[in-house]
VEXKOLGU-755258 format. One line per field, with one value per residue (C-alpha): residue in three letters; x, y, z. Coordinates in Angstrom, 1 decimal, m for minus. Example, Ala and Ser with C-alpha at 12.3 -4.5 7.8 and 13.67 -1.06 7.14 Angstrom:
% residues 2
code	[ALA, SER]
px	[12.3, 13.7]
py	[m4.5, m1.1]
pz	[7.8, 7.1]
This chain:
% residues 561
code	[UNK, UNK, UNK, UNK, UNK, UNK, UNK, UNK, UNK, UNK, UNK, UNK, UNK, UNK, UNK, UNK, UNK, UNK, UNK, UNK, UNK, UNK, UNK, UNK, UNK, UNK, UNK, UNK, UNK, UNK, UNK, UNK, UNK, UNK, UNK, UNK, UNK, UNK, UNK, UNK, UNK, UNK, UNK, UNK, UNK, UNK, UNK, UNK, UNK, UNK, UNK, UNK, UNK, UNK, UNK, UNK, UNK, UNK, UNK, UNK, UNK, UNK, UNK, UNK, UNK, UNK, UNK, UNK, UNK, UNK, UNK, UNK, UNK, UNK, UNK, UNK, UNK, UNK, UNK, UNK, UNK, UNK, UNK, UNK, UNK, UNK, UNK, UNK, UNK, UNK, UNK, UNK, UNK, UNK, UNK, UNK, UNK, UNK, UNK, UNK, UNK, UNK, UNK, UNK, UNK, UNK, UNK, UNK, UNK, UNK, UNK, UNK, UNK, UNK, UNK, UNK, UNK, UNK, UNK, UNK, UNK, UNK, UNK, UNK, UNK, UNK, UNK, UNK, UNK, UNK, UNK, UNK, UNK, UNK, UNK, UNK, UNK, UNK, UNK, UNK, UNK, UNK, UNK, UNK, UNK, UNK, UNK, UNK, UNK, UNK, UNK, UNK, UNK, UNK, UNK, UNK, UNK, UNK, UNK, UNK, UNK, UNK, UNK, UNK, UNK, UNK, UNK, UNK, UNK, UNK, UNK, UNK, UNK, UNK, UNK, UNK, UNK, UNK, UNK, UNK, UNK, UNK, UNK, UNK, UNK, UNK, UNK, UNK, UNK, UNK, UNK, UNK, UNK, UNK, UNK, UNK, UNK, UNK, UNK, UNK, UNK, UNK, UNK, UNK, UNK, UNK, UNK, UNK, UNK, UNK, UNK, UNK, UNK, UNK, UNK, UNK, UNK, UNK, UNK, UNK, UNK, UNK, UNK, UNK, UNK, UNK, UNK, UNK, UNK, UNK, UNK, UNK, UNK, UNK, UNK, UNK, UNK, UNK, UNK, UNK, UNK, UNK, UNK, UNK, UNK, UNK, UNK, UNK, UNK, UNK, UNK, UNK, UNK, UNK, UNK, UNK, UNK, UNK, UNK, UNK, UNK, UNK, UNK, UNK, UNK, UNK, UNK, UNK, UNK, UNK, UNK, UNK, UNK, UNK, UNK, UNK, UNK, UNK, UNK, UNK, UNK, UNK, UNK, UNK, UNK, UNK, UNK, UNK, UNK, UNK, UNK, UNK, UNK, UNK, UNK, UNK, UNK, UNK, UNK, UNK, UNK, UNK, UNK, UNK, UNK, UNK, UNK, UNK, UNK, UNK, UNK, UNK, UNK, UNK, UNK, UNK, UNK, UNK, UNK, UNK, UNK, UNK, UNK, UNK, UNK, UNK, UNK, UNK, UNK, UNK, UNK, UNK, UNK, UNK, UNK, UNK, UNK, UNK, UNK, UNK, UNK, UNK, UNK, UNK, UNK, UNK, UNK, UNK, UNK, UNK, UNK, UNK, UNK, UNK, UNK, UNK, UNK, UNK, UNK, UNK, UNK, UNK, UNK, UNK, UNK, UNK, UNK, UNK, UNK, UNK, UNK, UNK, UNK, UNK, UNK, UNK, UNK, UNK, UNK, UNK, UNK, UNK, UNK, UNK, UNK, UNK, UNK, UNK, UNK, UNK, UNK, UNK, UNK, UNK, UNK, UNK, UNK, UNK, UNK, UNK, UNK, UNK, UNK, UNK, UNK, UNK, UNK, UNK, UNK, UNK, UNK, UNK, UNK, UNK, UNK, UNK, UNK, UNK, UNK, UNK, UNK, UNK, UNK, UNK, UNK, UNK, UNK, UNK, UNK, UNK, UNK, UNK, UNK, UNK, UNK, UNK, UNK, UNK, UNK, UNK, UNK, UNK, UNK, UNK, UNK, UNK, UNK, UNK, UNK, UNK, UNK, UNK, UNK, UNK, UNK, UNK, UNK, UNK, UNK, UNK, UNK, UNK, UNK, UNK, UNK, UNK, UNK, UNK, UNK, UNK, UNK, UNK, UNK, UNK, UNK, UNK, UNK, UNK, UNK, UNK, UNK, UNK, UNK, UNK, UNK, UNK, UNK, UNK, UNK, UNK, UNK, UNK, UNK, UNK, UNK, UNK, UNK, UNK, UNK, UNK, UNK, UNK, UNK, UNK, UNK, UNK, UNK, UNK, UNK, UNK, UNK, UNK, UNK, UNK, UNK, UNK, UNK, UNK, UNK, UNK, UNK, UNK, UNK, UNK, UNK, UNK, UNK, UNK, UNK, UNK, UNK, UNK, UNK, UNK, UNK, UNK, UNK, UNK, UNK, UNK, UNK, UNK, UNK, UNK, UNK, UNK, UNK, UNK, UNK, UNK, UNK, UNK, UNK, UNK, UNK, UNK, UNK, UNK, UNK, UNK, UNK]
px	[m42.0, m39.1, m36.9, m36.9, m34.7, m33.1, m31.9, m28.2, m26.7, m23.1, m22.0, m22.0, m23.0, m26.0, m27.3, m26.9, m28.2, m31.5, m32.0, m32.0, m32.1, m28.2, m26.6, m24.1, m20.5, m18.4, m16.6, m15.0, m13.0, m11.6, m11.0, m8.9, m7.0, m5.7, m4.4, m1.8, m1.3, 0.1, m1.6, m4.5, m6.3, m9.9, m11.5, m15.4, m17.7, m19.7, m22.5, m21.3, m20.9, m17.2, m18.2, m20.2, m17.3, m14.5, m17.4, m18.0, m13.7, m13.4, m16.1, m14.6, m11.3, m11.3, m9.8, m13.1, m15.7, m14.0, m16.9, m19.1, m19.2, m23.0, m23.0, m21.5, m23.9, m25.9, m23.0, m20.7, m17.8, m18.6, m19.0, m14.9, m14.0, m10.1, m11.7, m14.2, m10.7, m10.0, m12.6, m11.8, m8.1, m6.3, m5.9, m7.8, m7.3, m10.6, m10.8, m12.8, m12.3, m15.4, m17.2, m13.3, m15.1, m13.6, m13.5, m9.6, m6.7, m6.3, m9.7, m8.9, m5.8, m7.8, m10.4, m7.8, m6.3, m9.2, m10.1, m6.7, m6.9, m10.1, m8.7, m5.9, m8.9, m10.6, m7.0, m6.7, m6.6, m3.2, m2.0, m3.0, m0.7, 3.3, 3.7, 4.5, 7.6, 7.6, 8.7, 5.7, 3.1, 4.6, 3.3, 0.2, m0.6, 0.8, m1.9, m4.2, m6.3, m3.7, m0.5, 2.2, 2.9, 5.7, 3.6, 0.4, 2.8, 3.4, 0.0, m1.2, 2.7, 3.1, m0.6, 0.1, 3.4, 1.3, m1.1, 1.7, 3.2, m0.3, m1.3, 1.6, 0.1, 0.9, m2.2, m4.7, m5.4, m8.8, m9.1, m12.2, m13.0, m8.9, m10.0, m12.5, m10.5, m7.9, m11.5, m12.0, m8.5, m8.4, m11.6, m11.4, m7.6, m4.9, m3.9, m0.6, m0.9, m3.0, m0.5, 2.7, 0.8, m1.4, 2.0, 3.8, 1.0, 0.6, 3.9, 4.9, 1.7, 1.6, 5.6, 7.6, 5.5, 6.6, 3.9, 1.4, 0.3, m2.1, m4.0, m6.8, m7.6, m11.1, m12.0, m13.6, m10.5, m7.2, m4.7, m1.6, 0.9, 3.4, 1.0, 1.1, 2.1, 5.2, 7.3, 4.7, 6.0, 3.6, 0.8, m1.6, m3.9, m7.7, m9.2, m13.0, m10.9, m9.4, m10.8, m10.1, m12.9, m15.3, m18.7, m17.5, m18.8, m22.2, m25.2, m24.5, m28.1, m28.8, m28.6, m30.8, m33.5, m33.9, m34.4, m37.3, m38.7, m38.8, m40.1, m42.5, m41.5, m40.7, m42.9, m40.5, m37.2, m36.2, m38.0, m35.1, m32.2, m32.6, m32.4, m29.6, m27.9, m24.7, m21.4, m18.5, m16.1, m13.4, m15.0, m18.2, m21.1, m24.6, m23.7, m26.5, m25.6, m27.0, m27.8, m30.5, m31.4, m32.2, m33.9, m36.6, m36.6, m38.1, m40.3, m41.4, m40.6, m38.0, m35.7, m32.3, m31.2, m27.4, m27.0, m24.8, m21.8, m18.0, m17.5, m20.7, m19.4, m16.0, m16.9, m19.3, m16.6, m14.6, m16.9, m18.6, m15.6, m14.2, m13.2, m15.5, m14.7, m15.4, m19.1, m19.4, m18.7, m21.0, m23.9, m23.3, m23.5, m26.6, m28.4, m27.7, m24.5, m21.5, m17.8, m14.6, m11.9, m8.7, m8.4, m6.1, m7.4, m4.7, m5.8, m3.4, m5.1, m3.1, m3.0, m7.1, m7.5, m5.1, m6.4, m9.4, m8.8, m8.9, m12.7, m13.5, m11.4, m12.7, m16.2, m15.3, m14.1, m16.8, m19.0, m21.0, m19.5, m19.2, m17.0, m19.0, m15.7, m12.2, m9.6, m7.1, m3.5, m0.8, 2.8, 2.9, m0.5, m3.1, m5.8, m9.4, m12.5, m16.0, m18.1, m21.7, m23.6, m24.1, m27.5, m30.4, m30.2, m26.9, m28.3, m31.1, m28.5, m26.3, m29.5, m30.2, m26.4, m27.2, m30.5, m28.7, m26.2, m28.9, m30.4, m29.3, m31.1, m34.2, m36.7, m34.2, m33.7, m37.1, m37.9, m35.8, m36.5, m40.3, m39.4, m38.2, m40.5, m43.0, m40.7, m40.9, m37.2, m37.8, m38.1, m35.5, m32.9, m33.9, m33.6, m30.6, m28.9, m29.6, m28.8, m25.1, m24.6, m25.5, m24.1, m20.5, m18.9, m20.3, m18.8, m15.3, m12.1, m11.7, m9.1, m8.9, m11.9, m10.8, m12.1, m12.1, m14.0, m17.6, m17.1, m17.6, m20.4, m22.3, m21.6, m22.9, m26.1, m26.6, m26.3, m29.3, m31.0, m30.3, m31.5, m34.7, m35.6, m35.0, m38.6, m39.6, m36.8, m33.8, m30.5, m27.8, m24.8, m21.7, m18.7, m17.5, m13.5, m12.6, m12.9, m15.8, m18.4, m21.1, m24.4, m27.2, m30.3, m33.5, m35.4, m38.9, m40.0, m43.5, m42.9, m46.3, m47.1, m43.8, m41.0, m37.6, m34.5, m31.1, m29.1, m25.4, m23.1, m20.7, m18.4, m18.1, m14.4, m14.0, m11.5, m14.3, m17.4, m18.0, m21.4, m23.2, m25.7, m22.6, m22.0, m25.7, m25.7, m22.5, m23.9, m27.5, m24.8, m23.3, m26.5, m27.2, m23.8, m23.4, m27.2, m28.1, m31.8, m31.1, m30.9, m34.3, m35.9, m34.5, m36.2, m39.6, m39.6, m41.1, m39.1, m41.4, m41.1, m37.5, m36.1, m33.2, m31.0, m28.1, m26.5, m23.8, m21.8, m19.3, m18.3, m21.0, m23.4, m25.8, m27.8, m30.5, m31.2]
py	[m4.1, m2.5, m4.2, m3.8, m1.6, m3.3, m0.7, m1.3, m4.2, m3.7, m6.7, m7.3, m10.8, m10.6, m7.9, m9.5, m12.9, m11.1, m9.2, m5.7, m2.5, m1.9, 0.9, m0.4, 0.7, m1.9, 0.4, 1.5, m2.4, m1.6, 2.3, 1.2, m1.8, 0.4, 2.7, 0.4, 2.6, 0.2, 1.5, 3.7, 5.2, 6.6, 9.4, 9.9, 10.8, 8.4, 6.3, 6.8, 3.1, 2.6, m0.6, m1.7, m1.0, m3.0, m5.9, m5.8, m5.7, m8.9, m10.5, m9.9, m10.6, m13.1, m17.1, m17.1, m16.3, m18.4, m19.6, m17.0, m14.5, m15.1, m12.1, m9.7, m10.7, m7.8, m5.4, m3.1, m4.9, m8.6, m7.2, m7.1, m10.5, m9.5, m8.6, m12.1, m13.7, m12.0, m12.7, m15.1, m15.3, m13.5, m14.1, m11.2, m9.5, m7.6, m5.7, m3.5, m1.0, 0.6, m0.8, 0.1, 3.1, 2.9, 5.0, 4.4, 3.1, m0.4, m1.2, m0.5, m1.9, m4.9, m4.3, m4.5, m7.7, m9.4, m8.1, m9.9, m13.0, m13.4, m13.4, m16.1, m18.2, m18.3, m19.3, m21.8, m23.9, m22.7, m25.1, m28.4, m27.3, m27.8, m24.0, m23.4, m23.7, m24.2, m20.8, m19.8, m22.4, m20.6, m17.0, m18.3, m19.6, m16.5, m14.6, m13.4, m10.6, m10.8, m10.6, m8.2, m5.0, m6.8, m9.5, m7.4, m5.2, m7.8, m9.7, m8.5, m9.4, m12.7, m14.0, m11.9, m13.9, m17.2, m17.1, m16.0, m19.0, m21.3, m19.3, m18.6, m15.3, m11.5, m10.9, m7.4, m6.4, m4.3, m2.1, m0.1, 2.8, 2.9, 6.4, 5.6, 4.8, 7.7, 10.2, 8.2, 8.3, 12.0, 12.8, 10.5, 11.3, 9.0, 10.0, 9.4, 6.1, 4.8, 6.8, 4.7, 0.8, 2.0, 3.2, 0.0, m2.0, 0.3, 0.3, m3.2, m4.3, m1.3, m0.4, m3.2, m6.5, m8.0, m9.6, m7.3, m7.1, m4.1, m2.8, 0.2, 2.1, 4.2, 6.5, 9.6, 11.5, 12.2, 11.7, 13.2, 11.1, 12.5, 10.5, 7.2, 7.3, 8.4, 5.8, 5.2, 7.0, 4.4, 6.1, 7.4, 9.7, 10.5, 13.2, 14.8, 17.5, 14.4, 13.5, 10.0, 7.4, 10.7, 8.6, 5.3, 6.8, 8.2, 8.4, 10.9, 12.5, 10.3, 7.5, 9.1, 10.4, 7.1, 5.2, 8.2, 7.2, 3.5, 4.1, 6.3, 9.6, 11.4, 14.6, 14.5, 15.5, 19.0, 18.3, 15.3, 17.6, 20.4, 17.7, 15.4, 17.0, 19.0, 16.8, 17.9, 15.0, 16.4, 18.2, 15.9, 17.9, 16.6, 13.7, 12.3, 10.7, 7.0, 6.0, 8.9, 8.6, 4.6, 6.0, 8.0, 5.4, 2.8, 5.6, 8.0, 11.0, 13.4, 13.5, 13.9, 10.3, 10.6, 9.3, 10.8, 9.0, 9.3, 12.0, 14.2, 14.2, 15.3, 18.3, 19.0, 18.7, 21.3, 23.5, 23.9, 24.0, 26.3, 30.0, 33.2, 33.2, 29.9, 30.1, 33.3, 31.2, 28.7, 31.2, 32.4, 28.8, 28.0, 31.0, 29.8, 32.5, 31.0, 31.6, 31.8, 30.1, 28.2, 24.5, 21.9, 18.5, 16.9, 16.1, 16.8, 15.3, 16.8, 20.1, 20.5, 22.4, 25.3, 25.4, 26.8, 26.5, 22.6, 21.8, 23.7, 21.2, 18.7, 19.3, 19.6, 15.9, 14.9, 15.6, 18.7, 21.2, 22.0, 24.4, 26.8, 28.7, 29.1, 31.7, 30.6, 29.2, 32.2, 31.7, 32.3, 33.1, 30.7, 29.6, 30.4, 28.7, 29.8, 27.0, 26.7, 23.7, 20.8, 20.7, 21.0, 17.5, 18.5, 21.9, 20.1, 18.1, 20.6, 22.2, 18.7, 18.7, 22.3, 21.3, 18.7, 20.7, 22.5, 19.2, 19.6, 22.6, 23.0, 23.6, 26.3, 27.6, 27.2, 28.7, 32.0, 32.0, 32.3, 34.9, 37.3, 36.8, 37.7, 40.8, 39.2, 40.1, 38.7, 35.5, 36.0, 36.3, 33.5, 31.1, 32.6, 32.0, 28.4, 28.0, 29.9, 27.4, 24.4, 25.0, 27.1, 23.5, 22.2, 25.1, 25.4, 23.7, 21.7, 24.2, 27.0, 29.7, 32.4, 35.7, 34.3, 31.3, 33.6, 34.2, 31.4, 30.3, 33.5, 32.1, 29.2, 30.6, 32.6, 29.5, 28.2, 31.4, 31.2, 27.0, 27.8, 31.1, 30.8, 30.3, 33.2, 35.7, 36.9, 36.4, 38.3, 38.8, 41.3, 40.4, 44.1, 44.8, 45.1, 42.7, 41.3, 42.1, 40.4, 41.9, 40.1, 41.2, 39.6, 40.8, 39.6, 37.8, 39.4, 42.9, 43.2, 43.3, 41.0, 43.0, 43.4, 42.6, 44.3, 42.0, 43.2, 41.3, 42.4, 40.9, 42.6, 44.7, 45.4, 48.6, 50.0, 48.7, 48.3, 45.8, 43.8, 46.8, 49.1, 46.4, 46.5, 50.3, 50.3, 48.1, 50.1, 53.1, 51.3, 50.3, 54.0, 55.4, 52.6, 53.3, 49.7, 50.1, 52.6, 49.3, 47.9, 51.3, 51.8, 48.3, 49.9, 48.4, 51.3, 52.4, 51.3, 47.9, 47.6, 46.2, 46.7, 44.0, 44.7, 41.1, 41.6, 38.1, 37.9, 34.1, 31.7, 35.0, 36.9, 40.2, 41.3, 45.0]
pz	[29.2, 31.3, 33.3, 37.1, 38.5, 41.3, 43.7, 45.6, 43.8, 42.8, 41.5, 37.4, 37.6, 39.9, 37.4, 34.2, 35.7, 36.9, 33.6, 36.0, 34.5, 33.0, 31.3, 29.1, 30.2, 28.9, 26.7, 29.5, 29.5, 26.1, 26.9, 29.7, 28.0, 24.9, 27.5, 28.6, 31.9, 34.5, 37.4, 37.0, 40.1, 38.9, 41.1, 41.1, 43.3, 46.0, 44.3, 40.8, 39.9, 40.6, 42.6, 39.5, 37.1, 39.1, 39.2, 36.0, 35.0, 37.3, 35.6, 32.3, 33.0, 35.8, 35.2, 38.0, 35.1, 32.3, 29.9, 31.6, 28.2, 28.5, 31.1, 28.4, 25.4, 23.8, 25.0, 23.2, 24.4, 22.7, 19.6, 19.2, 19.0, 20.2, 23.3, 23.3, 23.7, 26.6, 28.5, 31.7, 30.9, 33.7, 37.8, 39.4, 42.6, 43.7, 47.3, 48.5, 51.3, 51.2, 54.6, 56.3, 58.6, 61.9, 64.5, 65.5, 63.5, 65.8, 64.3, 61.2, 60.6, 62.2, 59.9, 56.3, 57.3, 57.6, 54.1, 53.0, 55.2, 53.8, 50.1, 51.2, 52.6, 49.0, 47.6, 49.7, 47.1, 46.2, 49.1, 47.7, 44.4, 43.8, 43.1, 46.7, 48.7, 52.6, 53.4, 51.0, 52.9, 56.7, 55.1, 53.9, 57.7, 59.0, 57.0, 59.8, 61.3, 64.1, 61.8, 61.4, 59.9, 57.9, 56.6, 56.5, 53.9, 51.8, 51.5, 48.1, 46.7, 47.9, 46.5, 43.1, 43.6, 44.0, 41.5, 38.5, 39.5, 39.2, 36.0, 34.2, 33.6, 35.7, 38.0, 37.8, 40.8, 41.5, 44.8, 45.6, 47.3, 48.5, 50.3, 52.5, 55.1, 54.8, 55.0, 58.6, 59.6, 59.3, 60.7, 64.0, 64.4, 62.7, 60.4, 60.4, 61.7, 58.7, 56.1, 57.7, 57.3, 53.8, 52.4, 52.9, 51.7, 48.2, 47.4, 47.9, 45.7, 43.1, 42.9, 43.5, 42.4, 39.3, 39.7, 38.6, 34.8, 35.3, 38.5, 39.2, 42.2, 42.6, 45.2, 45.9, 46.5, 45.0, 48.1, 47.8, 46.5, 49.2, 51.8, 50.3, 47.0, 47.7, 45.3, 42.7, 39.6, 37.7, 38.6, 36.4, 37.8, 36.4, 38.2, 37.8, 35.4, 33.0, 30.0, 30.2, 31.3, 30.8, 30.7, 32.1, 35.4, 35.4, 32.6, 30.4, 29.3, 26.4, 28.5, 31.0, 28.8, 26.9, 30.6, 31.1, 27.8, 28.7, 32.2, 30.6, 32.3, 29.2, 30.5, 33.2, 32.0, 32.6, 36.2, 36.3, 34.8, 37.4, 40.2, 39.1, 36.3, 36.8, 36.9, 34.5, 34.4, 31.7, 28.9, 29.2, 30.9, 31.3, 33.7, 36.0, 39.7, 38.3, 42.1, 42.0, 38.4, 39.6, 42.6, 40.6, 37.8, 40.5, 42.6, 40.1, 42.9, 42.8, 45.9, 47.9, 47.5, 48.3, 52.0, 54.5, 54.3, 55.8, 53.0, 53.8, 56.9, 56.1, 55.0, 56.8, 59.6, 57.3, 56.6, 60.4, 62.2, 59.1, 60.0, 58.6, 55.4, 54.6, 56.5, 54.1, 51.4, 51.9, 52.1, 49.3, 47.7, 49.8, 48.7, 44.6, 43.8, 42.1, 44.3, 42.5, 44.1, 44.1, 43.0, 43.9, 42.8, 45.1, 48.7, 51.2, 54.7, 57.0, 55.8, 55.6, 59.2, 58.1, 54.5, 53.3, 49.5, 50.1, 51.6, 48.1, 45.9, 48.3, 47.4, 44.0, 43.6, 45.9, 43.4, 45.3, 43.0, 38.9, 36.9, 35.2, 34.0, 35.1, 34.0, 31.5, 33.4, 33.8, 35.1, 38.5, 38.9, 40.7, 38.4, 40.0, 39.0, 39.2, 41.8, 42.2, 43.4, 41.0, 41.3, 43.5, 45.2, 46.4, 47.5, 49.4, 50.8, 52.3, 54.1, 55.6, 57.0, 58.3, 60.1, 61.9, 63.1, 64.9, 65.5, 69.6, 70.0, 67.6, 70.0, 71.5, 67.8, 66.3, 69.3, 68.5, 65.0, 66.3, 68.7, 66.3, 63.9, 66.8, 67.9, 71.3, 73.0, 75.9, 74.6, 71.7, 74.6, 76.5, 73.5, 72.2, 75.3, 75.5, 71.9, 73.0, 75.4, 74.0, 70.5, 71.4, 71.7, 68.5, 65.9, 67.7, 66.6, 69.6, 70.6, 73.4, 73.6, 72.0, 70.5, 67.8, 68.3, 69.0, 65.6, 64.2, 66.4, 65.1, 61.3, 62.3, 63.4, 60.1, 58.6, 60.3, 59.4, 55.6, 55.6, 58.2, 56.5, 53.2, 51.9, 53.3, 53.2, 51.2, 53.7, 53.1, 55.1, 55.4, 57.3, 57.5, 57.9, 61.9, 64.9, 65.9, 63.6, 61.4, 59.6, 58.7, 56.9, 56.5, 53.2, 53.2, 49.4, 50.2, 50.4, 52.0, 55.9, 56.5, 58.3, 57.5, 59.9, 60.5, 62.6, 64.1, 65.8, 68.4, 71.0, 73.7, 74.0, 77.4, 76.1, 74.6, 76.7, 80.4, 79.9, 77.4, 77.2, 76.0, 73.2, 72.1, 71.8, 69.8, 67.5, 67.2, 66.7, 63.4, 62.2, 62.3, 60.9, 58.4, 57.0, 56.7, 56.1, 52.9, 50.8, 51.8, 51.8, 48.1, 47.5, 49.1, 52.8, 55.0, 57.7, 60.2, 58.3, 59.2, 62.8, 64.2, 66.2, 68.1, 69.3, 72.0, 72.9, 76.1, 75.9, 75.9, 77.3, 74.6, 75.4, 72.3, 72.3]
C-alpha cells in the first residue's frame, strides 16, 4: 500500500516518524561534506525542498538528534558507516527567515531578533554551565527583540562562541530562505536599511567566527555579494546554472515516475511532464517542482499549485511597472515563443528599476524560466540565452497574476472585451474610459505622468487581451519605431464567421493634432498606409471580416474610432 502523502510538512523528523511519502535525498549530506566548502549558499526556486533539506542536515548532524540514526534507516546515507559516525556529533545552528515578510524595515529588524532571542532562549541551558564568563552571562540577558544593532550583529558569533566552548567541537550553522526578506525590503522600500543591519550580522557569523566549522545558506535568489556579502571571500556560490547539488533539490523524473507507478497514475505521465516538468539545474534536465508533484500525488488533478508568494509578487512588480519592451517581452512568453536575452545570475536589488535584463535573470533563478540554448561565451561579448517558460503551471500562473492586475476593474474590462467583440463603440468607449481611469495609477512607476507613462498603461491592457482572449484568438502585437505607437491584432482560431481586429494606438501630439478625433484619424491613416490587414487576408480573413480600431489617449482620456 502507498504511504500518505502528507502535504506541507518541512521538517525531516516529523516525516520519517510518520512513515509519509519521502524521496530519498540524503546523498545530498555526503555530496556536501566531501566538498569541504566552508560556507555554501544554495539557490533554488520556492517550494523546492530547501526547508526539507536543512531539516534533514540538522537531524543528521545535530548533538540534538544523538541516538536518533533510526530516522535515516533504509536511506542511501546509512549505508556508509563513516557517515553513521557522524550522525548527532556536532552543535547545530538552524534559522529560518522564511516567515520574515514585513512591510517596513522596523518590523523586520524586529522581526530577526526575535528569531535569535528565540535561539538564546532554547540555550538557555548554557547558563547553568561553567563555560560562561560574566561579561558572556550580561550578552546572553541582553539578547532581546529590543536590543541593539551592535549586539544584534554579533548574536550568531557569540552562541557559535558558547556552544564550541560546551562541546569542544566548531558549530554548523543552517539559515533558510536568507532572501526572503531582502525580496520584501526592496519591494516595500528599504532597502538600504535591511542591507546595513543583514551585512553586519553575515559577516560577523560567516567571515569572522572562528567558531564556525561549516555553514549553508538557501534562498531563492543570488544577492549580490556587493550588498551583503561584501567581506565573504569564503563563499561558495551554487546557482540554478551549477552542477553541484544538481538533484539534491527537486525529483528528477525517475523519481517522479516511480511515485506515479506507486500511486497508480502510470497512464498519467506525459499529462504530468507537460505540467511540472521543465527545470534545468546545471546539466540535469527533467526536474519536477516536488511541492506540485506531492500535490497531484495526494489529489489525482492536475493544477497551478505554486502560491503567490513575496517572489510572485516581485516580479510581478517588475514586470507591470516594466517599460515597453519588457511588456513585449512578456507576450511573447505568454503566447508560448522562446526570447533570447541577457543573463546575470547575480541579483543586484537596487539596480532592478533601471534594468531590464535583471527581472529576466530574476525569473530565471525563480524557477519561471529554462535554458533551451545559449550562445557559446566570446570575449567581450554578452552571452544571450534562449528563455521560454518552464512549463505550463508556470504559464497558468503568470495569467493568474495578469487577471489580478485587472482584478479592480473586471466588470469595466470584461465589459470592453464584450463590447468589441459585439462592435458596439459606444459602449467600448465608455468601458475603456473607466478602465483608463481606474487602472493609469496601477501600471505607472509611482513617478510623474509622463508621455511615457500612457505607454505602458496601453501594454498593460494588451496584456489583458492576450490572458482573456487567448482561447479564442491569436494576439499578436508590434511596437513599431516612433513615439507613441502600439499595434494589436486579433486573429480569430476559427477562421469561420469570427471577425478579425486591427487595434492602433496613439497619444494624442498636440503639434500634430488639434482633438482626440485628429488622433483617431491618424491612426485609421496608418492602418491604411502600413497595410495591416494584408497579413490576415493572405491567411484568408475576408476584408469585410477585418475591423479596424483607432485608439487615441490624452492622459487618463480615451476616444475609439
Amino acid at each position: 500500500m502507498a504511504k500518505t502523502v502528507a502535504i506541507g510538512i518541512q521538517s525531516f523528523d516529523k516525516i520519517r516518524e510518520g512513515n509519509y511519502f519521502y524521496v530519498d535525498k540524503t546523498a545530498f549530506i555526503r555530496e556536501w561534506w566531501e566538498s569541504g566548502d566552508d560556507v555554501t549558499l544554495i539557490n533554488r526556486p520556492r517550494r523546492f525542498g530547501k526547508t526539507m533539506n536543512m531539516s534533514m542536515l540538522e537531524a543528521f548532524f545535530s548533538v540534538d538528534y544523538a541516538d536518533r540514526g533510526d530516522l535515516f534507516e533504509g536511506l542511501s546515507i546509512w549505508d556508509d558507516e563513516k557517515y553513521r559516525a557522524l550522525q548527532g556529533t556536532y552543535p547545530v545552528i538552524f534559522l529560518s527567515f522564511a516567515n520574515v515578510k514585513e512591510k517596513d524595515f522596523k518590523t523586520t529588524r524586529k522581526k530577526i531578533c526575535q528569531l535569535l532571542t528565540k535561539l538564546y532562549t532554547d540555550h538557555e541551558f548554557l547558563l547553568d554551565s561553567d563555560v560562561l564568563y560574566e561579561a558572556d552571562r550580561n550578552y546572553f540577558k541582553r539578547v532581546s527583540e529590543e536590543m541593539d544593532d551592535s549586539d544584534a550583529s554579533l548574536a550568531l558569533h557569540q552562541l557559535a562562541d558558547y556552544l564550541y566552548r560546551y562541546y569542544g567541537k566548531k558549530v554548523i550553522i543552517l539559515l533558510d530562505e536568507y532572501d526572503t526578506p531582502m525580496q520584501e525590503s526592496y519591494v516595500n522600500g528599504y532597502w538600504d536599511e535591511l542591507v546595513s543591519f543583514t551585512r553586519s550580522l553575515f559577516n560577523s557569523t560567516f567571515k569572522t567566527n572562528p567558531y564556525l566549522e561549516r555553514s549553508i545558506m538557501t534562498g531563492i535568489t543570488r544577492v549580490s555579494k556587493e550588498s551583503i556579502f561584501s567581506d565573504l571571500n569564503n563563499l561558495k556560490v551554487v546557482t540554478t546554472t551549477s552542477d553541484e547539488y544538481a538533484t539534491a533539490f527537486g525529483f528528477t523524473e525517475q523519481e517522479v515516475f516511480a511515485a506515479l507507478d506507486e500511486y497508480g497514475y502510470s497512464d498519467r505521465k506525459a499529462e504530468v511532464k507537460q505540467w511540472y516538468d521543465g527545470f534545468i539545474f546545471g546539466e540535469q534536465k527533467d526536474i519536477y517542482n516536488p511541492w506540485s508533484i506531492l500535490n497531484f500525488l495526494d489529489t489525482g488533478k492536475v493544477a497551478t499549485y505554486w502560491a503567490n508568494t513575496s517572489s510572485n509578487s516581485l516580479v510581478g512588480k517588475l514586470i507591470r511597472e516594466g517599460d515597453e519592451c519588457v511588456k513585449e517581452t512578456f507576450e511573447t512568453l505568454l503566447k508560448g515563443e522562446v526570447v533570447r536575452c541577457p543573463i546575470d545570475e547575480q541579483i543586484v536589488y537596487d539596480q532592478l528599476d533601471d534594468d531590464e535584463e535583471a527581472i529576466w535573470s530574476l525569473l530565471l533563478t525563480s524557477g519561471y524560466l529554462k535554458v533551451l540554448s545559449y550562445e557559446e561565451k566570446v570575449a567581450g561579448k554578452r552571452q544571450l540565452y534562449d528563455l521560454s517558460f518552464t512549463n505550463d503551471e508556470v504559464r497558468d500562473m503568470f495569467y493568474d497574476i495578469v487577471r489580478g492586475w485587472f482584478g479592480r476593474t473586471k466588470k469595466s474590462y470584461n465589459g470592453f472585451v464584450k463590447a468589441l467583440l459585439a462592435g458596439n463603440r459606444k459602449e467600448m468607449n465608455a468601458y475603456m474610459n473607466d478602465v483608463a481611469l481606474k487602472t493609469f495609477s496601477y501600471f505607472d512607476t509611482g513617478k510623474n505622468l509622463s508621455r511615457q507613462e500612457p505607454e505602458r498603461f496601453y501594454h498593460g491592457f494588451v496584456l489583458g487581451l492576450v490572458v482573456e482572449l487567448q482561447d479564442q484568438y491569436v494576439v499578436t502585437s508590434n511596437h513599431e519605431s516612433g513615439f507613441g505607437r502600439y499595434d494589436v491584432m486579433l486573429e480569430p482560431k476559427d477562421t469561420g464567421e469570427e471577425d478579425a481586429f486591427i487595434l492602433e494606438f496613439k497619444v494624442h501630439d498636440p503639434d500634430d493634432e488639434e482633438t482626440l478625433e485628429d488622433t483617431v484619424a491618424a491612426a485609421h491613416h496608418q492602418i491604411e498606409e502600413k497595410q495591416y490587414e494584408a497579413a490576415l487576408i493572405a491567411k484568408g480573413i475576408p476584408a469585410e471580416h477585418i475591423r479596424k480600431y483607432g485608439f487615441a489617449f490624452e492622459g487618463k482620456k480615451v476616444l475609439i474610432g
